[in-house]
C-alpha positions as CSV (number, residue, x, y, z in Angstrom):
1,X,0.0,0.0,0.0
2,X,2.9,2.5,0.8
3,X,4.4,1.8,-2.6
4,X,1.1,2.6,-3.9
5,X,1.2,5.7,-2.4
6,X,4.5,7.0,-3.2
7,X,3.4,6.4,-6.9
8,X,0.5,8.3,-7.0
9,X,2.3,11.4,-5.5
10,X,5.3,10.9,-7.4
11,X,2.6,11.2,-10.1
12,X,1.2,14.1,-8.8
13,X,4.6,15.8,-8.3
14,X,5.9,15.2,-12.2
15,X,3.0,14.9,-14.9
16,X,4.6,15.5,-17.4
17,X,7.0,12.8,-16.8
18,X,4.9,10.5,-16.4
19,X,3.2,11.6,-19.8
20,X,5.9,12.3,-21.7
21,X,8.4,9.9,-20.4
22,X,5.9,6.3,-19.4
23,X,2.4,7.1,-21.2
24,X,3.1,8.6,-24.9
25,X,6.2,6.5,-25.7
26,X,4.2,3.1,-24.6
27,X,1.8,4.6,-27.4
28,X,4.2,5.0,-29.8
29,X,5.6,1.6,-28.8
30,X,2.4,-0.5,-29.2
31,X,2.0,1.7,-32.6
32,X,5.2,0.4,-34.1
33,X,5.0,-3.1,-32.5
34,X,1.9,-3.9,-33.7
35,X,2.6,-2.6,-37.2
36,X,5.7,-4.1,-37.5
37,X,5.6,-7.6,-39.9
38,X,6.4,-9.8,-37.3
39,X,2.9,-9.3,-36.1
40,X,1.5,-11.2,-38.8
41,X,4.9,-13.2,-39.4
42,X,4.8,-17.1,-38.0
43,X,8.6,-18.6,-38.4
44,X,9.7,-22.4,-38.6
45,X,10.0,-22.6,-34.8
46,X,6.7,-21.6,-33.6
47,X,5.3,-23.4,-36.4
48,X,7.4,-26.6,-35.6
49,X,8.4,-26.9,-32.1
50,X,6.7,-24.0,-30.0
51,X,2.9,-24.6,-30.8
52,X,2.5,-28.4,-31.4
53,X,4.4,-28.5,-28.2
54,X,2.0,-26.5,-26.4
55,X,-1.4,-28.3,-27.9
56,X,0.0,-31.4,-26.9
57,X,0.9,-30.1,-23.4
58,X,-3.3,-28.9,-23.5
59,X,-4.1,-32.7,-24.3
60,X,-2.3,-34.3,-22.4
61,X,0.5,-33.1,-20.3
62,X,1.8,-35.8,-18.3
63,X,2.5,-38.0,-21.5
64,X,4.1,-35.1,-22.4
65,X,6.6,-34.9,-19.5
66,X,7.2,-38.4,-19.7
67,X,8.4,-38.0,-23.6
68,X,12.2,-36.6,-23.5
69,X,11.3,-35.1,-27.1
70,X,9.8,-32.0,-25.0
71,X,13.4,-31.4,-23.8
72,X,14.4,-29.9,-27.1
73,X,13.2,-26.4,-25.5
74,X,12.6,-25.4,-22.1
75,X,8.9,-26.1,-20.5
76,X,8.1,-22.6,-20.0
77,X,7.9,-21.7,-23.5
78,X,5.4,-24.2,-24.1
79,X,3.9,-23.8,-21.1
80,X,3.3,-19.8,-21.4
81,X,1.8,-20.5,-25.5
82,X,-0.3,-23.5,-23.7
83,X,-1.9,-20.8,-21.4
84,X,-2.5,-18.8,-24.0
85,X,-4.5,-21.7,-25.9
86,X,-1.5,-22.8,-28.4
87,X,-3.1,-20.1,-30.9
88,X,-0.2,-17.7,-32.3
89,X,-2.5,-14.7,-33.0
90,X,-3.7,-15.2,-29.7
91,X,0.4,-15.3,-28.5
92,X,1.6,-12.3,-30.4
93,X,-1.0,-10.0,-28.9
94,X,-0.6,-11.7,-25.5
95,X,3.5,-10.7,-26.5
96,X,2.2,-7.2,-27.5
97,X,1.1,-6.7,-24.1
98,X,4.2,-8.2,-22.5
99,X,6.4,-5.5,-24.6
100,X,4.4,-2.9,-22.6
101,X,5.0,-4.4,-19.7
102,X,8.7,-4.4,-20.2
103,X,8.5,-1.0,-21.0
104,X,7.4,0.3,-17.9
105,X,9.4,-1.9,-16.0
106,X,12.2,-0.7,-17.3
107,X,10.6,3.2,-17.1
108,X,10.5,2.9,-13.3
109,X,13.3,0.0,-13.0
110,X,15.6,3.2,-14.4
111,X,13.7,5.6,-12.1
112,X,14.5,4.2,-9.0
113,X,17.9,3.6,-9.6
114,X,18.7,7.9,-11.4
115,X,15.8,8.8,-12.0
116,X,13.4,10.5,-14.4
117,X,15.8,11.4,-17.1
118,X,16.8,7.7,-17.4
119,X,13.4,6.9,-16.9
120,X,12.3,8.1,-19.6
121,X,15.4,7.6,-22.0
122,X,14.8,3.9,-21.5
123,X,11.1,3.9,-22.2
124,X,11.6,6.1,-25.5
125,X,14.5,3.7,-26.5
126,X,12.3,0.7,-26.2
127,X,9.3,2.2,-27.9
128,X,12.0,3.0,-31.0
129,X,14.1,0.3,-30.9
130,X,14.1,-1.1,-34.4
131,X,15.8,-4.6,-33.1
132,X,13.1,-5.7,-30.2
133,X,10.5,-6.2,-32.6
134,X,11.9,-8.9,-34.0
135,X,12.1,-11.1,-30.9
136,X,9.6,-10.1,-29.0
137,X,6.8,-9.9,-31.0
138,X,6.4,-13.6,-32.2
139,X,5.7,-16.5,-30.9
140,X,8.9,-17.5,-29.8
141,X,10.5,-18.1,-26.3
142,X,12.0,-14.5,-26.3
143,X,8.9,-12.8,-25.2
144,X,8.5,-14.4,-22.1
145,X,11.8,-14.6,-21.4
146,X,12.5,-10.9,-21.9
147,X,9.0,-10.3,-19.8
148,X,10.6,-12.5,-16.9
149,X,14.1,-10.5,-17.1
150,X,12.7,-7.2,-16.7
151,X,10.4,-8.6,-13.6
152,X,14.3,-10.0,-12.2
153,X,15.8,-6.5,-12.8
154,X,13.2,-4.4,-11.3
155,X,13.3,-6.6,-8.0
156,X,17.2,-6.0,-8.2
157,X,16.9,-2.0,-8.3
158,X,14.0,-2.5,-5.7
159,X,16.9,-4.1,-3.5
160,X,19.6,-1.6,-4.5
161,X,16.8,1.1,-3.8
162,X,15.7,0.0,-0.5
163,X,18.1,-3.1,1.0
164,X,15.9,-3.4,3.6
165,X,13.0,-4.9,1.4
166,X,12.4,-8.5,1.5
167,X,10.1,-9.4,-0.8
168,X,11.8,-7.8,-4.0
169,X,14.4,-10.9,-3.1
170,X,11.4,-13.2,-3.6
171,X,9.9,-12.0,-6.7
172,X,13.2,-11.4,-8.2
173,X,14.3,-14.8,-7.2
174,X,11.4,-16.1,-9.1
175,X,11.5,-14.2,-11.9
176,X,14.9,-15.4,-12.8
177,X,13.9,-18.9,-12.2
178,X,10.8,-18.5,-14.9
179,X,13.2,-16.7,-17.3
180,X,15.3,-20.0,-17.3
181,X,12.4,-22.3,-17.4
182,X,11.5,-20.2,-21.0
183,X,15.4,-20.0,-21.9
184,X,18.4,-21.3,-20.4
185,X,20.9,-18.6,-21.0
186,X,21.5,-17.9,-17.5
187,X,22.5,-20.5,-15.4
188,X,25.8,-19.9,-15.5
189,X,24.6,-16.6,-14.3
190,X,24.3,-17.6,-11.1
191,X,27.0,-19.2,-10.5
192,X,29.3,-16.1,-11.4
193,X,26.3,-13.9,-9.5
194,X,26.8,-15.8,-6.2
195,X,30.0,-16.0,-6.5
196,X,30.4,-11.9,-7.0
197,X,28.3,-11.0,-4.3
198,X,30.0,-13.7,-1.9
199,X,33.1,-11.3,-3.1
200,X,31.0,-8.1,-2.0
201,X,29.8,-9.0,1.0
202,X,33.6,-10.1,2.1
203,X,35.2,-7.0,1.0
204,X,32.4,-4.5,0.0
205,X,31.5,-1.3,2.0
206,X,28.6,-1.4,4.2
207,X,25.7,-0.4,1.9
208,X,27.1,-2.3,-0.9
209,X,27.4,-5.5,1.6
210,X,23.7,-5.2,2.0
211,X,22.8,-4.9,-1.5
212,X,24.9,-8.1,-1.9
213,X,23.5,-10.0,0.6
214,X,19.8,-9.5,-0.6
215,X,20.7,-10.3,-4.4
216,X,22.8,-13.3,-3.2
217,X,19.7,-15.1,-1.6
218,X,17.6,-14.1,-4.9
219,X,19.9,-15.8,-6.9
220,X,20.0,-18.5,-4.5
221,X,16.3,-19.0,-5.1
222,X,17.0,-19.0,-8.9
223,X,19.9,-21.8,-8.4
224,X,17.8,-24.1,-6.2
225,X,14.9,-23.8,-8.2
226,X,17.2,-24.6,-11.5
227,X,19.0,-27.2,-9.9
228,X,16.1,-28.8,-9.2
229,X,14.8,-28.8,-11.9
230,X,18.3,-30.1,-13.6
231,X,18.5,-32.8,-11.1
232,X,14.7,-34.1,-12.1
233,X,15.9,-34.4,-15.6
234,X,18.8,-36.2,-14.4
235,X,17.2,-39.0,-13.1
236,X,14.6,-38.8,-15.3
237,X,16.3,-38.9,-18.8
238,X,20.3,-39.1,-17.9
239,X,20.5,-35.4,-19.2
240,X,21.8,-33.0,-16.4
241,X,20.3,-29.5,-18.4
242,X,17.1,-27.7,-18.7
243,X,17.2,-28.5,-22.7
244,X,19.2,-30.1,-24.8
245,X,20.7,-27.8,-27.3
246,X,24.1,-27.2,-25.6
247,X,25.7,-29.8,-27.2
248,X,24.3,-28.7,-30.6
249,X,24.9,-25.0,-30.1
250,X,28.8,-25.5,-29.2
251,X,29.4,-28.0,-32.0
252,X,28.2,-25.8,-34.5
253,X,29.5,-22.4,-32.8
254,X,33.3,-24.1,-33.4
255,X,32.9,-25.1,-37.0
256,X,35.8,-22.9,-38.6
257,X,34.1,-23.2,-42.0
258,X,32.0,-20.9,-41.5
259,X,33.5,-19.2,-38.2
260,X,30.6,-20.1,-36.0
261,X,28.0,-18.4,-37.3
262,X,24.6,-19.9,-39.0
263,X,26.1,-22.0,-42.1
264,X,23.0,-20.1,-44.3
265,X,25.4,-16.7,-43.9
266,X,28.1,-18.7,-45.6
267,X,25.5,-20.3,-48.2
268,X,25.3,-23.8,-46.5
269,X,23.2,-26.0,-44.3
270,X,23.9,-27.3,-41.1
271,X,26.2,-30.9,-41.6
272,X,24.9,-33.0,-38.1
273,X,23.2,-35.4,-40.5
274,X,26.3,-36.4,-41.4
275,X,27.5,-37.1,-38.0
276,X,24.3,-38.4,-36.1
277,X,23.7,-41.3,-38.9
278,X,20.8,-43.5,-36.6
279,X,21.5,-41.6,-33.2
280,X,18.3,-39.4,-33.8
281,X,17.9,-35.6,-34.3
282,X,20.6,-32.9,-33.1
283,X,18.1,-32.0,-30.5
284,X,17.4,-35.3,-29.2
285,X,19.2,-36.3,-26.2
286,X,21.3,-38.6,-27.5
287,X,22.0,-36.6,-30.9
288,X,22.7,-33.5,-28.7
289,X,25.5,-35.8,-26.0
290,X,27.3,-36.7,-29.4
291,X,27.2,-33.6,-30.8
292,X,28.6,-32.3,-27.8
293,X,31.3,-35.1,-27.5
294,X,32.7,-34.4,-31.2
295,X,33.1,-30.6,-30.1
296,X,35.1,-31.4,-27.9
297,X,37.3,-33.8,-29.5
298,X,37.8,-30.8,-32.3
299,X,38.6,-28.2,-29.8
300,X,41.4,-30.2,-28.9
301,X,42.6,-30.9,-33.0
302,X,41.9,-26.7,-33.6
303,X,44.7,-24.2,-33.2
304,X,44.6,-21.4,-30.1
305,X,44.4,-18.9,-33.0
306,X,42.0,-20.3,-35.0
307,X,39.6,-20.2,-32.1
308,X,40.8,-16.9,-30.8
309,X,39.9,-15.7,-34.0
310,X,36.8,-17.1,-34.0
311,X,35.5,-16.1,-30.6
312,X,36.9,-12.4,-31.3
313,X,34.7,-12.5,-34.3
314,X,31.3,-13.7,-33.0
315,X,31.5,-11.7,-30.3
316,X,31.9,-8.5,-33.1
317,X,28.9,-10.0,-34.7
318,X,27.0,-9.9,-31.6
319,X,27.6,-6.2,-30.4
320,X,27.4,-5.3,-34.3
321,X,25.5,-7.8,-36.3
322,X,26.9,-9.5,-39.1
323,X,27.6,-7.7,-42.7
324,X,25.5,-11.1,-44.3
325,X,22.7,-10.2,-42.7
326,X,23.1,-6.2,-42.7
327,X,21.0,-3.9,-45.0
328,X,23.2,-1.7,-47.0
329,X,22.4,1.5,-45.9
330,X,23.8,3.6,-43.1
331,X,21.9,3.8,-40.4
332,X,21.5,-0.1,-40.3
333,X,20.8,-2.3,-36.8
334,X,24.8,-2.0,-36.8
335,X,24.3,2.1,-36.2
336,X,21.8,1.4,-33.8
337,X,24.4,-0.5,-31.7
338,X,26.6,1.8,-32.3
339,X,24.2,4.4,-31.2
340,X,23.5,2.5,-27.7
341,X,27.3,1.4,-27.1
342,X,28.0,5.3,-27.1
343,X,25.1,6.0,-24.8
344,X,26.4,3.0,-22.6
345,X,30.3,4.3,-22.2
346,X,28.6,7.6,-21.1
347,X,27.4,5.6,-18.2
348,X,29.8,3.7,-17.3
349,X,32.1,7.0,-16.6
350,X,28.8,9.1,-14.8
351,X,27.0,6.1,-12.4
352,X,30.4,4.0,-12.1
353,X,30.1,3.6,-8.6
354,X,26.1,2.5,-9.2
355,X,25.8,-1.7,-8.4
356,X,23.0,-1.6,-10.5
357,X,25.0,-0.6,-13.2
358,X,28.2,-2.5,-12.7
359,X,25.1,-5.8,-12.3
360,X,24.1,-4.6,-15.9
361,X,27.8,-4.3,-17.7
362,X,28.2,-7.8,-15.8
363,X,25.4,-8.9,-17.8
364,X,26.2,-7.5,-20.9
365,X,30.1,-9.4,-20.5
366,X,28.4,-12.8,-19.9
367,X,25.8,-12.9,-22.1
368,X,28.6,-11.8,-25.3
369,X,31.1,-14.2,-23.9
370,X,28.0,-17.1,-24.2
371,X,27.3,-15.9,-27.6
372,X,31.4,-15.8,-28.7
373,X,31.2,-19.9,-27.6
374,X,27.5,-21.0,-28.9
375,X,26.4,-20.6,-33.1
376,X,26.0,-17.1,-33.7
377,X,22.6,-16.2,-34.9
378,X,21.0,-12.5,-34.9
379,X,18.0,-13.5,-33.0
380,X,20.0,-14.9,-30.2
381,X,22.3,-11.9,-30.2
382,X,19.4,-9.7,-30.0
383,X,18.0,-11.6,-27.3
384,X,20.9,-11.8,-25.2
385,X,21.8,-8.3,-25.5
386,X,19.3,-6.1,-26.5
387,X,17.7,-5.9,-22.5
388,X,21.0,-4.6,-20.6
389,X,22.5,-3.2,-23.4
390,X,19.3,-0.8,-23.5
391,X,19.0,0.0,-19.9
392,X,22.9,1.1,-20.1
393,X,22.5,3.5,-23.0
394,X,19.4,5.0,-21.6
395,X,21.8,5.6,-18.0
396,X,24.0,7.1,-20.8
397,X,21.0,9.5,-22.1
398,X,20.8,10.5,-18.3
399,X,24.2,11.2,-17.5
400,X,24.6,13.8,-20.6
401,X,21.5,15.2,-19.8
402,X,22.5,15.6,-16.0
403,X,25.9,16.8,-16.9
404,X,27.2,20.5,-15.7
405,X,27.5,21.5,-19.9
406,X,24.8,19.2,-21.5
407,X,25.6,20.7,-24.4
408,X,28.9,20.0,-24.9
409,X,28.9,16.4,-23.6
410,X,25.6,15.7,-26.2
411,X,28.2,17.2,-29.0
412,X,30.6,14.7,-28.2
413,X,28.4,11.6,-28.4
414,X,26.9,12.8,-31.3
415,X,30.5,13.1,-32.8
416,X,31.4,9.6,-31.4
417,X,28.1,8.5,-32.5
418,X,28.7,9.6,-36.4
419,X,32.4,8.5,-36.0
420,X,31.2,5.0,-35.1
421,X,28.4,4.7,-37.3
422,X,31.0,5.8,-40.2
423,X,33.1,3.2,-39.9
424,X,30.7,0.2,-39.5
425,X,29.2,1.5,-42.7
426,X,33.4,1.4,-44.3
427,X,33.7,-2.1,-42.5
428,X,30.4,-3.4,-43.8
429,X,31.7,-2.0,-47.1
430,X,35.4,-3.0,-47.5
431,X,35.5,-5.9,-45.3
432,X,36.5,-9.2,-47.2
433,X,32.6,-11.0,-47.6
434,X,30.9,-14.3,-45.5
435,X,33.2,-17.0,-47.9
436,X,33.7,-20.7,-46.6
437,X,37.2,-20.9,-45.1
438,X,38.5,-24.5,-45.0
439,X,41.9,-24.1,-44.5
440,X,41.5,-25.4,-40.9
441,X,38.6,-27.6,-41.3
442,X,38.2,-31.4,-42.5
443,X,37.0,-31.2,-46.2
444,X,37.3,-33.0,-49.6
445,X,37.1,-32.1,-53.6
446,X,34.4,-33.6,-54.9
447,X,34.4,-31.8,-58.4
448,X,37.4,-30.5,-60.4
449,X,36.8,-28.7,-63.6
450,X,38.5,-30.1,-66.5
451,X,39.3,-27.6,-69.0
452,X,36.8,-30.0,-71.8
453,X,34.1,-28.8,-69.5
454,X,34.3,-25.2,-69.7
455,X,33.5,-22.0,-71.4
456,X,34.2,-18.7,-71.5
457,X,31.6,-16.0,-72.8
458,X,32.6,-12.1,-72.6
459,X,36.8,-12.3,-72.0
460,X,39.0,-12.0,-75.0
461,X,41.1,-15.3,-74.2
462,X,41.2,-17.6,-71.7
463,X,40.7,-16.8,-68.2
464,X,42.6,-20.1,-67.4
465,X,45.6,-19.6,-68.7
466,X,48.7,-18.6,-67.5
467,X,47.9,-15.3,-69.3
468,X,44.7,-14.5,-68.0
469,X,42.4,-12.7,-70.0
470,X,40.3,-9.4,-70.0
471,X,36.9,-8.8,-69.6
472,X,35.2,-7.1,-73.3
473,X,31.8,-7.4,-71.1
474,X,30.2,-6.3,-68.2
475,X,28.6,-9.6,-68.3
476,X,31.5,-12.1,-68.5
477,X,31.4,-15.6,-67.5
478,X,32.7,-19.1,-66.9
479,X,30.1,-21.8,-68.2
480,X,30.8,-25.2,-66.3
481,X,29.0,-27.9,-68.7
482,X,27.2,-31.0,-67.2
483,X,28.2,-30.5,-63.3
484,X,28.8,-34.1,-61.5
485,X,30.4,-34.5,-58.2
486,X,30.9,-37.0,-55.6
487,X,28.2,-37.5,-52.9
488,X,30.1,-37.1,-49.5
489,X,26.9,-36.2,-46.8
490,X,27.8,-32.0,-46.8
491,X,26.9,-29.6,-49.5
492,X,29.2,-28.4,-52.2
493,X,31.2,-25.5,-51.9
494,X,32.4,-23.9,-55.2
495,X,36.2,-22.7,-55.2
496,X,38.9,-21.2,-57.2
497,X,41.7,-19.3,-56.9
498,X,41.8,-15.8,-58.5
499,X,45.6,-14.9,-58.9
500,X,44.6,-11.7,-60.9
501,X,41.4,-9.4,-60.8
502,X,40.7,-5.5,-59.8
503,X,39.0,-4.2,-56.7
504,X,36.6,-2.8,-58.9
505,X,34.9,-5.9,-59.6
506,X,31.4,-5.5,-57.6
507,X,29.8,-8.7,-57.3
508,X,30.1,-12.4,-58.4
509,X,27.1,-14.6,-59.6
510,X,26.1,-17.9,-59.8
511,X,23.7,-19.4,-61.5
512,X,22.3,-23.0,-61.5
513,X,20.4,-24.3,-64.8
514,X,19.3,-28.0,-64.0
515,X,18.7,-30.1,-66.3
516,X,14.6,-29.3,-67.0
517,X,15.9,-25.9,-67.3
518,X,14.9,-24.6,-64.2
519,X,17.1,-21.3,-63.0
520,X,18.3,-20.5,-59.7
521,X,20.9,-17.9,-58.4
522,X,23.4,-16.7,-55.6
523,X,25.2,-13.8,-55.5
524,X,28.0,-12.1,-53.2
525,X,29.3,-8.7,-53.1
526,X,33.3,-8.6,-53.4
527,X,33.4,-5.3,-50.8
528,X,36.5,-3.9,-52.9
529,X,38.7,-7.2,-52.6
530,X,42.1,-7.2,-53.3
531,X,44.4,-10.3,-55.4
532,X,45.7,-13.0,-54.8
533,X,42.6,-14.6,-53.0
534,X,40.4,-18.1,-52.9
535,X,37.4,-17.3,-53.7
536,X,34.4,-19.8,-52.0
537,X,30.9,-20.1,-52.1
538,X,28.3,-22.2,-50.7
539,X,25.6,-23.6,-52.8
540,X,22.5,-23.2,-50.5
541,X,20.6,-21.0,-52.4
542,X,21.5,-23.0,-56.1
543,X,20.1,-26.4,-54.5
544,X,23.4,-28.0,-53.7
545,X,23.5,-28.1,-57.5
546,X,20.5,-31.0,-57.4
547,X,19.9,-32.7,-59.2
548,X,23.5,-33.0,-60.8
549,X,24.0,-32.8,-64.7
550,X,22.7,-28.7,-65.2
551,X,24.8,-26.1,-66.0
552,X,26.9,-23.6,-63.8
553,X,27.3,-19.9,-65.0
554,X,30.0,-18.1,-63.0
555,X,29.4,-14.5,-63.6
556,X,32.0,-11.8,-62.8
557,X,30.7,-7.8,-62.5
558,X,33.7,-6.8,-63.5
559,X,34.6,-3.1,-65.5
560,X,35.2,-3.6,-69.0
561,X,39.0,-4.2,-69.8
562,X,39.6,-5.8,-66.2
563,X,42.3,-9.0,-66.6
564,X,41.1,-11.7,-64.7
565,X,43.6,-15.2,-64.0
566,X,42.2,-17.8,-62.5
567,X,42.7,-21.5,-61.6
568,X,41.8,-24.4,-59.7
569,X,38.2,-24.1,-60.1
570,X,36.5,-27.5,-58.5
571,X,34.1,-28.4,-55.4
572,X,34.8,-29.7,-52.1
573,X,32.4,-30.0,-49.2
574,X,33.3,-29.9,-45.5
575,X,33.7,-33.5,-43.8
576,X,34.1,-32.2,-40.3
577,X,30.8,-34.5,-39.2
578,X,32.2,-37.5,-40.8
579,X,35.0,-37.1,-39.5
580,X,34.7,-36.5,-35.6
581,X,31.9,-38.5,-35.8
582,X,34.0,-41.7,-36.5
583,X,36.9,-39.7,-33.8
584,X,34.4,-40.5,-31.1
585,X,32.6,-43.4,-31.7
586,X,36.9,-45.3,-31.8
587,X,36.8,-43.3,-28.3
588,X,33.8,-44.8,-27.2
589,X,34.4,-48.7,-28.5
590,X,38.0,-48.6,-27.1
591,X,36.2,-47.3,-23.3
592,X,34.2,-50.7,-23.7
């Protein structure tokens, strides 16, 4: 009742705070939301996993739970859809709602901890973020999971508002619990949360041991309610998680083909069918233990550099989004990361003696670390990040505003702000394009182009040759007649090396003419590359070249006049699931 009360006369005291900053951007918000095409969008997912999951939880749940196919996500993802009747219109408006909700508890969550500046920065970032629509509109587990977050972090500035509470400690334990139920990307959370505030309360300063001591026992509701949960699956079905998936997600997040992102950014599919055989699906438990197994054996085959690498560049993609997936214009979802990563260093220097915040940049460095590890994907980087990351910029929007010369300290974000934007724009422009690297992967030729099988339409000899050739046509091209290759389980790749070319050549083409004359295409922008380079592309989007016989055009936008010398031109396909799959099962029959 008190709380109540201070509400309604902090209402009283600031109207137009409360108008401006909480009531016309949740407007605005539920505007853009529900115009936004994911509100009429249903994905693979939701239509595969999340909604028959939830009708059959409605028929019958207790077959259900005794299935270990409803492992393959957590229960409250399900769970929350079967509430809502397993209907996905009914879901996305029942997300639509949730989005509000996060909204203002975030708006006062920023309130309490500096007030009505932030307050209102955060609700006005929301409302015009272009990136939250995309996960938290569908029927995915995102919603939920993002409604169950904010709940957690508005108990956690309720404790580093008022120590003395005791029921924020509850709720927030709770909400936490719930959020991994939907999700599991935080129980390792807790685990570095416990162990911090164990640090804290050892060493801290008086108020700050208080704080610590109230979040410590809400994340040790949070842990016991996760490990029991764990502990049921272990004796239930042998599998010591709240999903599977962890296997699947590090075995794929380590395949240096395609540096651990999504194999469709690098044009291919995902190659567990050829590791898994009879074992069942990659999300199975048993597909998921093997998966997880052959990781591990290739961590230990792959250089420290090669990983390094690898973990540098996913978590690049996570803070800035990958140039595969990027729109070419300027202000992209990479300047609006940008944009908030400004915003969030501004905090960091004015509240840098806040818990809440440090809590916050804590999350932030988990959640990009998880992400460097597991298969990089924009929806998972978006839901990882998007929640802290926002609360931290709109801190930032506070401390200029709050500043002793506003104006001056605004001028300088703005200038970091263009700065920043500027050169993810030049990066996303002249950085060398998504190709298949397997240098430092298992792989075979399954194709090699013999020079019977080949011609040459728009160059003025051959480009073949140890001459080269030039270009008399914008649209030059390589003609590779009556394409066979070897069936190894993965998907071709097409390679060749370019010795000569010019870094004015904008794009290369393929295109796929089967054999009933049907046409398909790929294409990839060659962002100002310079010679001598090996030039790969996945055949995703041409079919994997099925059925084999048709035709491939390789078609070079190249000025007219450019020399172009190439060799080598064949196809291999990656045999990294082949071959750790045959790694561990000599491991296993030699533990017999």
């Amino acid at each position: 009742m008190m709380n109540v009360t201070r509400s309604v006369a902090a209402l009283r005291e600031k109207p137009l705070l409360w108008f401006l900053g909480l009531l016309l951007p949740l407007l605005v918000q539920q505007w853009l939301y529900r115009s936004s095409p994911q509100a009429d969008a249903i994905i693979y997912d939701t239509e595969h996993t999340y909604l028959p999951m939830a009708l059959r939880f409605l028929e019958d749940a207790g077959a259900l739970f005794a299935d270990p196919s409803h492992l393959i996500v957590g229960p409250g993802s399900f769970i929350y859809m079967a509430l809502l009747g397993a209907d996905n219109a009914t879901v996305v408006q029942a997300n639509l709602l949730a989005c509000g909700l996060i909204l203002l508890l975030a708006f006062d969550t920023l309130r309490r901890i500096a007030g009505g500046a932030a307050a209102a920065a955060v609700s006005w970032l929301i409302a015009l973020s272009p990136l939250l629509p995309k996960i938290a509109i569908m029927a995915l587990s995102e919603p939920p999971q993002l409604l169950f977050l904010s709940l957690w972090l508005w108990s956690c500035a309720l404790i580093c508002e008022t120590p003395t509470r005791r029921w924020p400690v509850v709720l927030g334990g709770a909400a936490l619990l719930l959020s991994i139920l939907v999700r599991a990307t935080y129980v390792y959370w807790i685990i570095a949360a416990c162990g911090a505030c164990v640090l804290l309360i050892w060493r801290g300063r008086t108020a700050t041991r208080a704080i610590a001591l109230r979040l410590l026992l809400l994340h040790l509701i949070a842990g016991a309610g996760t490990a029991a949960y764990i502990g049921y699956n272990k004796v239930a079905f042998d599998l010591p998680m709240v999903a599977t998936g962890s296997g699947a997600a590090l075995y794929f997040g380590i395949n240096p083909a395609v540096s651990g992102y999504e194999p469709p950014f690098y044009g291919l599919l995902h190659d567990h069918f050829q590791a898994l055989n009879d074992i069942g699906s990659h999300l199975s438990i048993e597909g998921d233990r093997r998966l997880g197994q052959m990781a591990k054996a290739e961590l230990l085959d792959m250089p420290p550099t090669v990983l390094g690498g690898m973990l540098i560049q996913k978590a690049g993609a996570t803070l800035f989004f990958s140039q595969g997936e990027l729109s070419r214009r300027v202000f992209n979802d990479r300047a609006w990361h940008v944009l908030l990563l400004v915003l969030a260093a501004f905090a960091i220097w004015r509240y840098r003696r806040e818990p809440f915040l440090w809590m916050l940049g804590c999350i932030l460095a988990y959640q990009i670390s998880i992400m460097s590890l597991v298969m990089y994907n924009q929806r998972y980087a978006i839901g990882a990040i998007e929640l802290p990351l926002t609360l931290m910029a709109a801190l930032g929007l506070a401390a200029i505003a709050q500043a002793s010369a506003p104006l001056r300290m605004g001028s300088a974000a703005v200038l970091l702000m263009l700065c920043g934007i500027a050169a993810g724009y030049l990066h996303q422009r002249y950085s060398q394009p998504l190709m298949p690297d397997l240098r430092h992967v298992y792989n075979a030729q399954i194709a090699s182009a013999e020079p019977a099988d080949l011609l040459v339409q728009g160059f003025d000899g051959n480009p073949f040759s140890a001459q080269g050739a030039r270009t008399n046509s914008h649209d030059a091209a390589i003609i590779w007649r009556e394409i066979t290759y070897a069936k190894l389980g993965g998907q071709p790749v097409l390679q060749f090396d370019a010795q000569a070319f010019s870094s004015r050549c904008k794009r290369l083409q393929l295109d796929y003419q089967r054999p009933d004359g049907t046409l398909s295409s790929t294409r990839m922008h060659l962002n100002h590359m310079q010679p001598p380079q090996v030039i790969s592309l996945g055949t995703l989007k041409l079919g994997a070249l099925e059925p084999q016989g048709g035709t491939l055009s390789i078609r070079l936008d190249c000025p007219t006049g450019t020399r172009l010398q190439l060799s080598n031109l064949q196809l291999r396909t990656v045999t990294r699931g082949i071959h750790y799959s045959r790694v561990v099962e000599s491991r296993l029959e030699s533990e017999k």
